[in-house]
LUMMI-938639 format. One record per residue (C-alpha): residue number from 1; x, y, z. Coordinates in nm, 2 decimals, padded with zeros to 4 digits. Example, Ala and Ser with C-alpha at 12.3 -4.5 7.8 and 13.67 -1.06 7.14 Angstrom:
BEGIN
num->1&u->01.23&v->-00.45&w->00.78;
num->2&u->01.37&v->-00.11&w->00.71;
This chain:
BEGIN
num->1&u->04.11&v->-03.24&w->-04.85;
num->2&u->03.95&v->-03.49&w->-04.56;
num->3&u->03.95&v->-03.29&w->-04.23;
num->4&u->04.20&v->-03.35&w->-03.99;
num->5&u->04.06&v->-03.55&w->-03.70;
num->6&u->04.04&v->-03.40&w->-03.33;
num->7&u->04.22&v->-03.52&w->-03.07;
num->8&u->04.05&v->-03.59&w->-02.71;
num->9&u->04.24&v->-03.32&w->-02.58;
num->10&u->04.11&v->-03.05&w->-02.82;
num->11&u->03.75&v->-03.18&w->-02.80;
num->12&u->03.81&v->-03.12&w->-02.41;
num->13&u->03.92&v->-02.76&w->-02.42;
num->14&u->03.67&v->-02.66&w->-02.66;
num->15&u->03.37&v->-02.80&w->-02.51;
num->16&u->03.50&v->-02.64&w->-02.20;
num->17&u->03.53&v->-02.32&w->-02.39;
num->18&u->03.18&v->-02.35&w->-02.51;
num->19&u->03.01&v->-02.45&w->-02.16;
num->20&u->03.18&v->-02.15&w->-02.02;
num->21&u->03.02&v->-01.90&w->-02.30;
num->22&u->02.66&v->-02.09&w->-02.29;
num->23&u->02.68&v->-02.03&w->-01.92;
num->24&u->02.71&v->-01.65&w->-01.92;
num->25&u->02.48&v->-01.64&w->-02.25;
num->26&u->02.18&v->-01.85&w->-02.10;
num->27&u->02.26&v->-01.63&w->-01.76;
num->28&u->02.16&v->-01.30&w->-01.93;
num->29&u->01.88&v->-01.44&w->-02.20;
num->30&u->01.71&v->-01.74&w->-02.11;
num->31&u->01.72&v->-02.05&w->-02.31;
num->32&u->01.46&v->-01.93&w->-02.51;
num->33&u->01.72&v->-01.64&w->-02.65;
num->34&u->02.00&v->-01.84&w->-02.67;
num->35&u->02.08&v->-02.04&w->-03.00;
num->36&u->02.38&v->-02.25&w->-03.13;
num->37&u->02.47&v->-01.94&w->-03.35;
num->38&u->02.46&v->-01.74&w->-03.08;
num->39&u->02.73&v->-01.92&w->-02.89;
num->40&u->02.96&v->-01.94&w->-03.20;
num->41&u->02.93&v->-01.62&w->-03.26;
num->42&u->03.06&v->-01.54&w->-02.87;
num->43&u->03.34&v->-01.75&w->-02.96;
num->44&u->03.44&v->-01.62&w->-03.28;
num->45&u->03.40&v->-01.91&w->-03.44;
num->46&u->03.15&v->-02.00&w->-03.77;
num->47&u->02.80&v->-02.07&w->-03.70;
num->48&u->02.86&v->-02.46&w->-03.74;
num->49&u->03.14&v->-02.52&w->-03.54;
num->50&u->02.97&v->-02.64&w->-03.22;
num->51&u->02.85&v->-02.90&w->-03.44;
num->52&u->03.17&v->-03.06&w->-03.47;
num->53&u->03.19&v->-03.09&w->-03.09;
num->54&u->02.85&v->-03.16&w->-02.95;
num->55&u->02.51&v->-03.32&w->-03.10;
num->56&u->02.32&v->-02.94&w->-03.09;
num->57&u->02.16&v->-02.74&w->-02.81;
num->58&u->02.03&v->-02.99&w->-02.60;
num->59&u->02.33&v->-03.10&w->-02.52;
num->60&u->02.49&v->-02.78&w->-02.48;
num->61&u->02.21&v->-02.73&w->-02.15;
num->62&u->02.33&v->-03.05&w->-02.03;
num->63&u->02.69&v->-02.97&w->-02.07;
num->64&u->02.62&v->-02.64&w->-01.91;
num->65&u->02.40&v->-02.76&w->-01.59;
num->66&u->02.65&v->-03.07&w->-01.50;
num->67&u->02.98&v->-02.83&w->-01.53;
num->68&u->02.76&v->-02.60&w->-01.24;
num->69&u->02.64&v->-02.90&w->-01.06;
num->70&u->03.03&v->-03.05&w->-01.09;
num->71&u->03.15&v->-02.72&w->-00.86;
num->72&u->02.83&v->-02.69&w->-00.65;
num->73&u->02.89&v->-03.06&w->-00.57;
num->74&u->03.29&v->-03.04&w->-00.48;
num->75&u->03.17&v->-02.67&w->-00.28;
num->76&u->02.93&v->-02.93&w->-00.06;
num->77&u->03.19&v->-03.23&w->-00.05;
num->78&u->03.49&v->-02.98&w->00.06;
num->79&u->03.26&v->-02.84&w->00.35;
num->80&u->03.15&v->-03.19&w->00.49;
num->81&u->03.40&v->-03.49&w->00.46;
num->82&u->03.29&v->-03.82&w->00.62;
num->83&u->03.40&v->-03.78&w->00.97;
num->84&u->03.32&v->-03.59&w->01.28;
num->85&u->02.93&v->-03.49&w->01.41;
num->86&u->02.68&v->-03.58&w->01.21;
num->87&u->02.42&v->-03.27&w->01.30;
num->88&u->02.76&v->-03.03&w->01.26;
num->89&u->02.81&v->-03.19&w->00.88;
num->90&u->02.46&v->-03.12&w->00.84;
num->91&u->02.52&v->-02.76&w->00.94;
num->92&u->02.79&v->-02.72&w->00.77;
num->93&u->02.65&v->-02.82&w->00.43;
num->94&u->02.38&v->-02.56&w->00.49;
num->95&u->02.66&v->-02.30&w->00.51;
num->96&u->02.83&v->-02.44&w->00.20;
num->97&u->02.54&v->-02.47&w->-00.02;
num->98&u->02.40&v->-02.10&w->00.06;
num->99&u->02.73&v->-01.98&w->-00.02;
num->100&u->02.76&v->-02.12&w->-00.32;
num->101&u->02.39&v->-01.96&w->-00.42;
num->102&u->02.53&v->-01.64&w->-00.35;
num->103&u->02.88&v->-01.64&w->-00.47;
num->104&u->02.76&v->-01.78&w->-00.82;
num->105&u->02.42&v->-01.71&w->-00.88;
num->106&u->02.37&v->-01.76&w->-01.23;
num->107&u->02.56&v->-02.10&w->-01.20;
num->108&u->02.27&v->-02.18&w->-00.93;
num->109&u->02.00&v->-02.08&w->-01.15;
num->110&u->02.10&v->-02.26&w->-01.44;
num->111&u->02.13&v->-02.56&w->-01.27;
num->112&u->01.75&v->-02.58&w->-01.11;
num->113&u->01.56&v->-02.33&w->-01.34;
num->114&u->01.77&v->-02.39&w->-01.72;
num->115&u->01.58&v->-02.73&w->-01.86;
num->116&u->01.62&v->-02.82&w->-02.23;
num->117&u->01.30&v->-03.03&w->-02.33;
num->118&u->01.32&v->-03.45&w->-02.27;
num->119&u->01.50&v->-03.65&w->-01.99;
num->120&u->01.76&v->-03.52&w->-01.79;
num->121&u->01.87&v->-03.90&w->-01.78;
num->122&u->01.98&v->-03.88&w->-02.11;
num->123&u->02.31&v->-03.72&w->-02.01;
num->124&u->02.49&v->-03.91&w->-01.83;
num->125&u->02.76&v->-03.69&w->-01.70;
num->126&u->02.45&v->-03.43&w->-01.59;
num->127&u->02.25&v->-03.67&w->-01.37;
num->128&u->02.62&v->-03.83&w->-01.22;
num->129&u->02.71&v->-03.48&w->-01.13;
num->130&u->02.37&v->-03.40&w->-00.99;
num->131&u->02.31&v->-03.73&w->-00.80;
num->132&u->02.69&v->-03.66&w->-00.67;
num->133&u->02.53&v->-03.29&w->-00.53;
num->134&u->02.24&v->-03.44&w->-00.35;
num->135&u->02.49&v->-03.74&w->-00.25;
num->136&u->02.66&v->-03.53&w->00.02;
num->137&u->02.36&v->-03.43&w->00.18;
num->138&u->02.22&v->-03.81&w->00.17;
num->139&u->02.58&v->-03.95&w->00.28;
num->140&u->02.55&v->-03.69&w->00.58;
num->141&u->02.15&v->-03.77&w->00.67;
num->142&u->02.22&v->-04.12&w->00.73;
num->143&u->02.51&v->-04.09&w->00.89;
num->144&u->02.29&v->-03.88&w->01.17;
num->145&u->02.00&v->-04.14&w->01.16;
num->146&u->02.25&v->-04.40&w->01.21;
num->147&u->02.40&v->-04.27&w->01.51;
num->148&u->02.05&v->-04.19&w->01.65;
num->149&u->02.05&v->-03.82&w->01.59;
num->150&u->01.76&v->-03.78&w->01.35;
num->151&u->01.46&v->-04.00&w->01.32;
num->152&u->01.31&v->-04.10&w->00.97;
num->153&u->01.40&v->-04.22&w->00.67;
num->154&u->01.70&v->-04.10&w->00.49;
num->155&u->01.62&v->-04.02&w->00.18;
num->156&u->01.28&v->-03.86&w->00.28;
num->157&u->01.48&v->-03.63&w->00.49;
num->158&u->01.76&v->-03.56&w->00.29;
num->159&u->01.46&v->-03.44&w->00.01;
num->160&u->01.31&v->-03.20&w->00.28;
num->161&u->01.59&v->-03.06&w->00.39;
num->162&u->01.72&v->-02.96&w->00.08;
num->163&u->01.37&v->-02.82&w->-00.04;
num->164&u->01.39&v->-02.57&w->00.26;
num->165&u->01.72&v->-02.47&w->00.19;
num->166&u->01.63&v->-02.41&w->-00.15;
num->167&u->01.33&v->-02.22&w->-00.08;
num->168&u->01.54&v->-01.99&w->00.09;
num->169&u->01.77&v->-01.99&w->-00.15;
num->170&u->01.52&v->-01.87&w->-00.43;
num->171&u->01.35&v->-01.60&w->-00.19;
num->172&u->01.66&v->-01.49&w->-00.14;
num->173&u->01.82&v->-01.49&w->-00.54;
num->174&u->01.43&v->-01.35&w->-00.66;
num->175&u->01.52&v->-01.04&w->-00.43;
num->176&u->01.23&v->-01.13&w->-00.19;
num->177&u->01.49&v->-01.25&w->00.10;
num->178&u->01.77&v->-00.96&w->00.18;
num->179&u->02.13&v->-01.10&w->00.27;
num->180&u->02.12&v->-01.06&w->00.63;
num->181&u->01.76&v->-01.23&w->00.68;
num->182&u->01.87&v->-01.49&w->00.46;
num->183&u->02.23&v->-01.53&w->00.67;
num->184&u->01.97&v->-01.53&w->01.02;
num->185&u->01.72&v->-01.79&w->00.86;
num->186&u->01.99&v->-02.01&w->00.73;
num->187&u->02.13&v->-02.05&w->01.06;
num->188&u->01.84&v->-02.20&w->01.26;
num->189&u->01.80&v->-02.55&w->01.26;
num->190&u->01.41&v->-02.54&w->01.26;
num->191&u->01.43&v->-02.83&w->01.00;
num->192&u->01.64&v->-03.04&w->01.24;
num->193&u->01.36&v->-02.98&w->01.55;
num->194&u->01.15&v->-03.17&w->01.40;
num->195&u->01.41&v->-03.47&w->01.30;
num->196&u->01.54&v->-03.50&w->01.61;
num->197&u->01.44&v->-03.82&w->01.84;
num->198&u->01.18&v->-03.75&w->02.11;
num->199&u->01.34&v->-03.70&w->02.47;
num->200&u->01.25&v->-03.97&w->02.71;
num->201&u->00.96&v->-03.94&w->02.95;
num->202&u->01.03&v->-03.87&w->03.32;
num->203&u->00.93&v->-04.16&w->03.51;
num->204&u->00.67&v->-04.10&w->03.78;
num->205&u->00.74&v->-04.19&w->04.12;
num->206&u->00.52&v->-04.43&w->04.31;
């Protein structure tokens, strides 16, 4: 007897169901550890049912990072809409994206440090929900070079910026940076200082 096809709606909740299991497995083991009978067997489910909803591991990593990237992303969009002052977004998606670090860790890990071999490009939904993550912090860069608040280019910026506040970010989830000096670093804008248009010179008097 043929098998009876799936409907979008039960591809969706499984896949889902999957992501969330891969996610606390790769969490504890690694990708190394973690295999495609491994996940089934956290669901209950026969060894080569996974198959039936995704192409294999690979994309199971992919499904995995761009679920954690989708809430990282909507954490950084909530905390800085499009309006207001452009150094206080900036702040403010500091705040948002170290809080997010520290209230899901292993979602933060997975997302920099979990790599299955080959292109992240491949997955479309992966480098959309990515690109969306380092979107915010773009959208709010040029928005402060525009108005004349930071000086450089965009994008350059916005890549800096977000490699210091990952640096922390990683001393800190390593166990190398405690809370409260990570909380204190977090809060200075040293990356800013050196942004920030030069002040005009005095003018001497004849």
């Amino acid at each position: 007897m043929a098998r009876a096809a799936l409907l979008p709606a039960d591809i969706a909740a499984f896949r889902g169901r999957l992501t969330a299991a891969a996610t606390r497995l790769f969490a504890r083991h690694g990708y190394d550890a973690v295999t495609m009978r491994a996940v089934a067997a956290a669901l209950g489910v026969s060894a080569m049912t996974p198959y039936r909803y995704l192409g294999g591991k690979d994309e199971l990593v992919a499904l995995v990072r761009a679920e954690a990237f989708r809430r990282f992303a909507d954490q950084l969009a909530a905390s800085a809409p499009g309006r207001g002052d452009a150094v206080a977004r900036l702040r403010r998606l500091k705040v948002a994206y170290v809080a997010f670090a520290q209230a899901e860790p292993d979602a933060y890990r997975i997302m920099f440090e979990l790599r299955a071999p080959g292109d992240d490009h491949r997955w479309p939904e992966l480098a959309r929900e990515a690109g969306r993550a380092f979107g915010c912090l773009l959208d709010a860069v040029t928005a402060a070079v525009t108005a004349g608040a930071l000086v450089g280019e965009p994008r350059v910026l916005a890549q800096l910026l977000w490699a210091s506040t990952h640096g922390l970010v990683a001393l800190h989830l390593s166990g190398n940076l405690p809370p409260r000096a990570l909380a204190r670093l977090a809060s200075i804008d040293h990356e800013l200082a050196g942004f920030r248009p030069a002040p005009p010179r005095a003018r001497r008097s004849s």
